[in-house]
PDB file of N, CA, C and O in Angstrom:
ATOM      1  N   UNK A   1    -111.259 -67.544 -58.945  1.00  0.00           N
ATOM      2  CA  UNK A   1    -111.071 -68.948 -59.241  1.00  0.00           C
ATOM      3  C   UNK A   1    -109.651 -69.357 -58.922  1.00  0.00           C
ATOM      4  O   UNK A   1    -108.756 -68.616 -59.332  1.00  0.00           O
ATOM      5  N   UNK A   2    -109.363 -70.344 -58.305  1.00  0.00           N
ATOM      6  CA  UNK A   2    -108.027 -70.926 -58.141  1.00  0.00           C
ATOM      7  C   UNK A   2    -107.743 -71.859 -58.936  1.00  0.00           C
ATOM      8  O   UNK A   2    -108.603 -72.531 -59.503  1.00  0.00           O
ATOM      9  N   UNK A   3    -106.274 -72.045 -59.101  1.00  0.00           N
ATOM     10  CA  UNK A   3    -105.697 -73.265 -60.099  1.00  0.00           C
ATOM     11  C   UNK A   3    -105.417 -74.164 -59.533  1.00  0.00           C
ATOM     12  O   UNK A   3    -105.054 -74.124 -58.357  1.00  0.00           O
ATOM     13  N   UNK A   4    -105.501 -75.083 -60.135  1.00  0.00           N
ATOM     14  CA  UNK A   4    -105.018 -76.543 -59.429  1.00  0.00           C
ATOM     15  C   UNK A   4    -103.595 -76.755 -59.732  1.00  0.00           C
ATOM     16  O   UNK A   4    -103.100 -76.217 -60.723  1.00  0.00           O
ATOM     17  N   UNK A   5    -103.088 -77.303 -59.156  1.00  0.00           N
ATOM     18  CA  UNK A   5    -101.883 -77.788 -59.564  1.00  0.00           C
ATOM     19  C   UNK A   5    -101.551 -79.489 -60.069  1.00  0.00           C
ATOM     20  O   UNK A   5    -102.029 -80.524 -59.607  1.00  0.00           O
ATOM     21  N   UNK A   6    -100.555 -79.300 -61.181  1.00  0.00           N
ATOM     22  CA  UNK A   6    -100.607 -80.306 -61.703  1.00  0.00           C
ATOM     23  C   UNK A   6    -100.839 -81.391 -61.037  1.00  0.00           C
ATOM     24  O   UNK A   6    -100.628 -81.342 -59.825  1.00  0.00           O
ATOM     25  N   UNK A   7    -101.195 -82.312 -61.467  1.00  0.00           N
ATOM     26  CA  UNK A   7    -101.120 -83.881 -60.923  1.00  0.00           C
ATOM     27  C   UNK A   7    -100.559 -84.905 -61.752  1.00  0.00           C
ATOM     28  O   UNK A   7    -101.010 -85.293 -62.830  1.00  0.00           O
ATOM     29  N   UNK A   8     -99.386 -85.367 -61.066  1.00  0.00           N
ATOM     30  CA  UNK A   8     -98.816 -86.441 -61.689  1.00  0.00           C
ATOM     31  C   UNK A   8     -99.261 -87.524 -61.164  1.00  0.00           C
ATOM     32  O   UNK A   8     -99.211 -87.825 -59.971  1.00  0.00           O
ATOM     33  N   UNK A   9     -99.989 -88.529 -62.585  1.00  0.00           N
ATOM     34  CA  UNK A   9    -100.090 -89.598 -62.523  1.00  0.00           C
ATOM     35  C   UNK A   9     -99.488 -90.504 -62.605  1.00  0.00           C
ATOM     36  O   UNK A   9     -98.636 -90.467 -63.493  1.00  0.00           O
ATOM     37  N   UNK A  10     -99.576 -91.816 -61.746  1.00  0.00           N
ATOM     38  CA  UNK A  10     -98.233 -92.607 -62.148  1.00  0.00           C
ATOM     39  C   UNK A  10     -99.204 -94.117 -62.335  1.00  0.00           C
ATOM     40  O   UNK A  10    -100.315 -94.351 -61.860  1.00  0.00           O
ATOM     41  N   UNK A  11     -98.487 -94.845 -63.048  1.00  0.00           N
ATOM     42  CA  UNK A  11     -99.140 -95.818 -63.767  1.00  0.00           C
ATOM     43  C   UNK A  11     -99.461 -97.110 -62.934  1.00  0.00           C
ATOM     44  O   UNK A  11     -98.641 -97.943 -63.319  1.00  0.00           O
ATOM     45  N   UNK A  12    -100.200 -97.625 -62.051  1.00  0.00           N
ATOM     46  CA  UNK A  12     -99.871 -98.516 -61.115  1.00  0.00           C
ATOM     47  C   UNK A  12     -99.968 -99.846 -61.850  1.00  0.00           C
ATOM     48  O   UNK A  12    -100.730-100.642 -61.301  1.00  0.00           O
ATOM     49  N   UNK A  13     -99.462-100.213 -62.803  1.00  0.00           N
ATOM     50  CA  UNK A  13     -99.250-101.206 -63.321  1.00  0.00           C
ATOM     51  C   UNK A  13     -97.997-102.172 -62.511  1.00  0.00           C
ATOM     52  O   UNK A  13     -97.025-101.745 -61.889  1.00  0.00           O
ATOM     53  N   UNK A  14     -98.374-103.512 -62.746  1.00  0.00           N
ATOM     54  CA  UNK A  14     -97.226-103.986 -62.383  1.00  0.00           C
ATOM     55  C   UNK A  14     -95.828-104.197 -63.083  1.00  0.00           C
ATOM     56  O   UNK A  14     -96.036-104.844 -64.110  1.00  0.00           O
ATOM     57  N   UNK A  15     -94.748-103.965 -62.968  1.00  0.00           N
ATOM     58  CA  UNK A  15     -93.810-103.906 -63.400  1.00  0.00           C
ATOM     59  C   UNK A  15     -93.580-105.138 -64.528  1.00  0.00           C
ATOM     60  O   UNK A  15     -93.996-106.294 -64.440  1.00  0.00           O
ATOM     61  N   UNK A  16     -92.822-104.561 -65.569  1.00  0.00           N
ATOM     62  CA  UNK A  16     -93.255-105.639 -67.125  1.00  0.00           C
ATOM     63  C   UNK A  16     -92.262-106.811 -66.987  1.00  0.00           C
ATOM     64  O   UNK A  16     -91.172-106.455 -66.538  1.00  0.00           O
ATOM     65  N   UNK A  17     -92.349-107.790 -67.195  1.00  0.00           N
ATOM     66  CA  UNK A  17     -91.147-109.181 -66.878  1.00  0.00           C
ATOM     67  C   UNK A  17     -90.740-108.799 -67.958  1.00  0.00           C
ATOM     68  O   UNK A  17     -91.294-108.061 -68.772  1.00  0.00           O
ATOM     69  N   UNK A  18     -89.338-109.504 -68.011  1.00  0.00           N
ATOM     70  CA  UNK A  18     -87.898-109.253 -68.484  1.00  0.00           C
ATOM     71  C   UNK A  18     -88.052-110.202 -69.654  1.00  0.00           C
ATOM     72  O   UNK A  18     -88.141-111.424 -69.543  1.00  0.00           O
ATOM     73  N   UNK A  19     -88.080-109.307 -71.137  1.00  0.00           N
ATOM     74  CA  UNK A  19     -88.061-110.444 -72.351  1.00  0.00           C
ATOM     75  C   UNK A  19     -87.657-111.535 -71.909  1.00  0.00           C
ATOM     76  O   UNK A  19     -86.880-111.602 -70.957  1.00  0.00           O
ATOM     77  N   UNK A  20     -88.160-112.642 -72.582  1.00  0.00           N
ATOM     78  CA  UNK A  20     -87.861-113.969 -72.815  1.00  0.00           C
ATOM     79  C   UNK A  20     -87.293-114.233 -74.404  1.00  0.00           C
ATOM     80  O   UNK A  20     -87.319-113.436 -75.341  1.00  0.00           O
ATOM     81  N   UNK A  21     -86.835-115.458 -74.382  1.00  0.00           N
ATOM     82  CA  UNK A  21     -86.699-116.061 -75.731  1.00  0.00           C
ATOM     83  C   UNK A  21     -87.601-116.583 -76.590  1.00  0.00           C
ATOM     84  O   UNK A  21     -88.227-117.474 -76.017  1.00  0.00           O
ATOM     85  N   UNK A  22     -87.875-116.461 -77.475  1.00  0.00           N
ATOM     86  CA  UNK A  22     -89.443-116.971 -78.239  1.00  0.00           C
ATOM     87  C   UNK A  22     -89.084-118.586 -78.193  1.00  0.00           C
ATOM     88  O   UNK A  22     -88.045-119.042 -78.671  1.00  0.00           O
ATOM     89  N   UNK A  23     -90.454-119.652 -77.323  1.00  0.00           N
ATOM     90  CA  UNK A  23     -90.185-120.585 -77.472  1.00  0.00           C
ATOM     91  C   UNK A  23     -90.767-121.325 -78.636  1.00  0.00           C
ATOM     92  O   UNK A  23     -91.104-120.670 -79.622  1.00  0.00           O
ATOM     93  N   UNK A  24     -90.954-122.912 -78.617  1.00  0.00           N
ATOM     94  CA  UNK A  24     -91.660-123.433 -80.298  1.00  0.00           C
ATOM     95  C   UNK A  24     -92.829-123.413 -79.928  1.00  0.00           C
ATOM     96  O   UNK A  24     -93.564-123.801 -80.836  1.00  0.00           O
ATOM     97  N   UNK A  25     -93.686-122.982 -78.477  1.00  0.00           N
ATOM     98  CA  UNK A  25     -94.794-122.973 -78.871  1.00  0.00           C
ATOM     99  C   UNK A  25     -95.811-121.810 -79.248  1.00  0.00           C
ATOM    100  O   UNK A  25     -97.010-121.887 -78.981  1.00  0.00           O
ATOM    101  N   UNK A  26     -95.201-120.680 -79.919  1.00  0.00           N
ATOM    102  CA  UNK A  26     -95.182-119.556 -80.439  1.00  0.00           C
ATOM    103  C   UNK A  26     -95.236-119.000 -81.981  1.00  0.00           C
ATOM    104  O   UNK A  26     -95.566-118.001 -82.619  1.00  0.00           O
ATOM    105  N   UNK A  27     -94.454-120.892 -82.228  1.00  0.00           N
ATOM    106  CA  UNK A  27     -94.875-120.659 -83.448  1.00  0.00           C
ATOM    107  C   UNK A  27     -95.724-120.878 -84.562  1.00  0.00           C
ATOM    108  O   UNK A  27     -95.685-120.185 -85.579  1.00  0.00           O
ATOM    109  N   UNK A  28     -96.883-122.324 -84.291  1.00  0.00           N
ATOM    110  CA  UNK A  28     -98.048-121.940 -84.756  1.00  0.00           C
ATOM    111  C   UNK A  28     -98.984-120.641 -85.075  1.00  0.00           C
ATOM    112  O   UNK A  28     -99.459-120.134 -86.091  1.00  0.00           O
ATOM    113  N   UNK A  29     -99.005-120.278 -83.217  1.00  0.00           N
ATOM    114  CA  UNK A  29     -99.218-118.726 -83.524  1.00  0.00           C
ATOM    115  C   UNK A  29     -98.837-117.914 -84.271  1.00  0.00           C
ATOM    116  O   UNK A  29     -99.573-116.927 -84.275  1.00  0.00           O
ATOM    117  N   UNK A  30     -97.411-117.810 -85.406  1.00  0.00           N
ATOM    118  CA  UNK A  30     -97.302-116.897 -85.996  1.00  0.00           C
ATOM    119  C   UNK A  30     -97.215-117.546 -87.655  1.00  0.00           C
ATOM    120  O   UNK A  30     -97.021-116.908 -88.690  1.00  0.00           O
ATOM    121  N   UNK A  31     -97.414-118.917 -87.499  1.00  0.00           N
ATOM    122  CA  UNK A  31     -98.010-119.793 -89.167  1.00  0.00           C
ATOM    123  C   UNK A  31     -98.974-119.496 -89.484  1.00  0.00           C
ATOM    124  O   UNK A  31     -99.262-119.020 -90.583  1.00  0.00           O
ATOM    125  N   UNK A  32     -99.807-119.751 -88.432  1.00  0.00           N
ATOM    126  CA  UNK A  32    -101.483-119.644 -89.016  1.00  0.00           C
ATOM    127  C   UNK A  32    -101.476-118.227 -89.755  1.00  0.00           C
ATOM    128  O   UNK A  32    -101.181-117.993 -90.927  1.00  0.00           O
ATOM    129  N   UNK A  33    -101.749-117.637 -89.081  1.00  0.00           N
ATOM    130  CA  UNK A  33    -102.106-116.531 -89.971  1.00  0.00           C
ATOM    131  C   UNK A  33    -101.447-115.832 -91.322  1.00  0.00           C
ATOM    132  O   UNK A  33    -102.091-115.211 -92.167  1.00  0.00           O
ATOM    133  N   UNK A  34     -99.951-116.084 -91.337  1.00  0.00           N
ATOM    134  CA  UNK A  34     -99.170-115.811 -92.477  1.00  0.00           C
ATOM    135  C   UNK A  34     -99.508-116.731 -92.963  1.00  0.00           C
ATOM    136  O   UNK A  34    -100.219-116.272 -93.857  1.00  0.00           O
ATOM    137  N   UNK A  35     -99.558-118.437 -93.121  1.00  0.00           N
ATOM    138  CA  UNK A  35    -100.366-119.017 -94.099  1.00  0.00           C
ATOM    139  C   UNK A  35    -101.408-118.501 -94.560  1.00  0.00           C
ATOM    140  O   UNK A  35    -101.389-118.342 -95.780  1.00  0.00           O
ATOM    141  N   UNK A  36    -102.868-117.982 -93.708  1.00  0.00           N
ATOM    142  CA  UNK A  36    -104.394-117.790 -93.964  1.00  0.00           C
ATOM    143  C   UNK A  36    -103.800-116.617 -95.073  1.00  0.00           C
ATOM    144  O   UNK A  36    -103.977-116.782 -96.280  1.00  0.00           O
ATOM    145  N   UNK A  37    -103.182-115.592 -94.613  1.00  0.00           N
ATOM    146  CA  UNK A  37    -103.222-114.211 -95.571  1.00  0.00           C
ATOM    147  C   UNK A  37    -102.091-114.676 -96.857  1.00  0.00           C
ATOM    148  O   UNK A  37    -101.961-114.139 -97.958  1.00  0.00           O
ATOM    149  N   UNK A  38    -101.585-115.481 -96.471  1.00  0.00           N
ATOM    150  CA  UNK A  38    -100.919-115.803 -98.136  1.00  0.00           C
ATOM    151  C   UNK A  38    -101.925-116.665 -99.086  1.00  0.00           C
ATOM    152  O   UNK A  38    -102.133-116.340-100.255  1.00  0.00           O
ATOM    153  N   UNK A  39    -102.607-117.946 -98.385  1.00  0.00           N
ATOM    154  CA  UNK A  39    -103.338-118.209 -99.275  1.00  0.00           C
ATOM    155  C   UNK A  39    -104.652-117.480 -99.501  1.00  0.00           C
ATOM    156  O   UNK A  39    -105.419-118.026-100.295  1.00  0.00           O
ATOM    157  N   UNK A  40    -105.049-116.328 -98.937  1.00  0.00           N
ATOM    158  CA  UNK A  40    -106.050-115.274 -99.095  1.00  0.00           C
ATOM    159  C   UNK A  40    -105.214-114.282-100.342  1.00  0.00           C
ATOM    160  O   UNK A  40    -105.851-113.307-100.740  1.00  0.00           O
ATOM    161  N   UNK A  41    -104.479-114.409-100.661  1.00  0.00           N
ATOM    162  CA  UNK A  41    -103.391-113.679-101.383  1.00  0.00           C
ATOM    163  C   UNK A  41    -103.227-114.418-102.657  1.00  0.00           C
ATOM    164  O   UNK A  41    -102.620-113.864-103.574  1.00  0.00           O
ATOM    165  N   UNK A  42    -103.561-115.256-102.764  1.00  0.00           N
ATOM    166  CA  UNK A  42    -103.047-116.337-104.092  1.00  0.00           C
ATOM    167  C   UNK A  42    -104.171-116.619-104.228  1.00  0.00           C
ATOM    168  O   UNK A  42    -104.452-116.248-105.368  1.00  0.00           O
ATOM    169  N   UNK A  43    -105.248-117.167-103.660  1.00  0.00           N
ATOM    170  CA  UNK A  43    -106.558-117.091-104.312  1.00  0.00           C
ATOM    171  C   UNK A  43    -107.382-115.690-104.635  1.00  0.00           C
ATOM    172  O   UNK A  43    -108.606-115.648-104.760  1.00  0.00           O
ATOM    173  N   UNK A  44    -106.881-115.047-104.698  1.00  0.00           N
ATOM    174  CA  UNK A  44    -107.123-113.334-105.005  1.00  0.00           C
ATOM    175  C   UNK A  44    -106.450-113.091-106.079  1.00  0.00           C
ATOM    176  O   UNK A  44    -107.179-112.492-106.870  1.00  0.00           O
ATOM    177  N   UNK A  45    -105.455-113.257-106.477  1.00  0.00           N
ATOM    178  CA  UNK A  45    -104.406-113.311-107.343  1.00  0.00           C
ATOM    179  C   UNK A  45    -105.361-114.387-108.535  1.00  0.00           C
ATOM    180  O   UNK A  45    -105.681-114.031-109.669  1.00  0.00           O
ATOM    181  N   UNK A  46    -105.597-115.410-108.059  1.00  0.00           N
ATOM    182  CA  UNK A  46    -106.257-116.970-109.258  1.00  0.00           C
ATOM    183  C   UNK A  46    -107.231-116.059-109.860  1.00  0.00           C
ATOM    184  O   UNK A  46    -107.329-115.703-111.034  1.00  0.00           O
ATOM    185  N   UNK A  47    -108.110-115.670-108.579  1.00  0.00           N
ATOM    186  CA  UNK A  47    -109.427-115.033-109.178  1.00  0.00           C
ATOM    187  C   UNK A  47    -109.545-113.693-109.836  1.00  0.00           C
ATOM    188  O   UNK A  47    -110.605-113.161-110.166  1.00  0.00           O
ATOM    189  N   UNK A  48    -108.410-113.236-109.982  1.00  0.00           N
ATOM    190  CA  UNK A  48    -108.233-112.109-110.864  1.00  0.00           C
ATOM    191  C   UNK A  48    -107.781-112.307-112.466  1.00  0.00           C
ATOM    192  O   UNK A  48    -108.192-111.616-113.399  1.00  0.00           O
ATOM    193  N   UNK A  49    -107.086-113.126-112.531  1.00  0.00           N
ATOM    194  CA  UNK A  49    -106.394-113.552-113.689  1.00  0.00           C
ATOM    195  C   UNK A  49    -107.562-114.722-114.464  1.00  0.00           C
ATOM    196  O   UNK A  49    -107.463-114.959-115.668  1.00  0.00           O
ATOM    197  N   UNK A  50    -108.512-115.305-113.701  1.00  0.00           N
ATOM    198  CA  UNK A  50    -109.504-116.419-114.103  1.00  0.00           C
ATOM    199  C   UNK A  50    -110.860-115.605-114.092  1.00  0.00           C
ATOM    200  O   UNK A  50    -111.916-116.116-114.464  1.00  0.00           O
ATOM    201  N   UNK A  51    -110.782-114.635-113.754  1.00  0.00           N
ATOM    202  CA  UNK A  51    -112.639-114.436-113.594  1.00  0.00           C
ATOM    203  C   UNK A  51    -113.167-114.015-115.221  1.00  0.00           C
ATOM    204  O   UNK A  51    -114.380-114.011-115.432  1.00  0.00           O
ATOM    205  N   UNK A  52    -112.172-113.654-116.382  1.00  0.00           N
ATOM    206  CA  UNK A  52    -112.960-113.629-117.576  1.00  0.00           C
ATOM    207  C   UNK A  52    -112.908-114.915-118.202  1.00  0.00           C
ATOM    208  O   UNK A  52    -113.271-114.783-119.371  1.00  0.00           O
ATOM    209  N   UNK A  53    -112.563-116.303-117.889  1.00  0.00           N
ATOM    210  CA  UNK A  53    -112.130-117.068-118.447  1.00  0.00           C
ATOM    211  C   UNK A  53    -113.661-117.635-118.948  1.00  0.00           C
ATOM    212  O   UNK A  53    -114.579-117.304-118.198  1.00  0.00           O
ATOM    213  N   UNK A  54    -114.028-118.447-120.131  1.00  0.00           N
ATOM    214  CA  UNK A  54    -115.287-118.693-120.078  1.00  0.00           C
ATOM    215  C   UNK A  54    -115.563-119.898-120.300  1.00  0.00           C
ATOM    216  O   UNK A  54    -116.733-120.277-120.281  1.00  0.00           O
TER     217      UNK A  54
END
C-alpha cells in the first residue's frame, strides 16, 4: 500500500473586506432583540412573583 501525501487545502474564499464603522442602520438590528429578550425577561420575572396571587 502506498501513502499519500499530505494535501494542503487552501480556502478559495474571497478575500474578507476591511472592517468598517458600524453605521445607524445597524442599529435597530441590535434593539430589537435586546428589547424582545429583556421584555421576555421581565415578564418572566412578573409571572414568577404573580402566579400564586389569587
Amino acid at each position: 500500500m502506498g501513502t499519500r501525501p499530505a494535501v494542503r487545502r487552501r480556502a478559495h474564499l474571497a478575500p474578507r473586506p476591511k472592517a468598517t464603522p458600524m453605521t445607524g442602520s445597524r442599529i435597530p438590528g441590535l434593539l430589537v432583540p435586546a428589547v424582545f429578550l429583556l421584555a421576555l425577561v421581565v415578564g418572566i420575572c412578573w409571572y414568577v412573583r404573580h402566579r400564586d396571587d389569587d
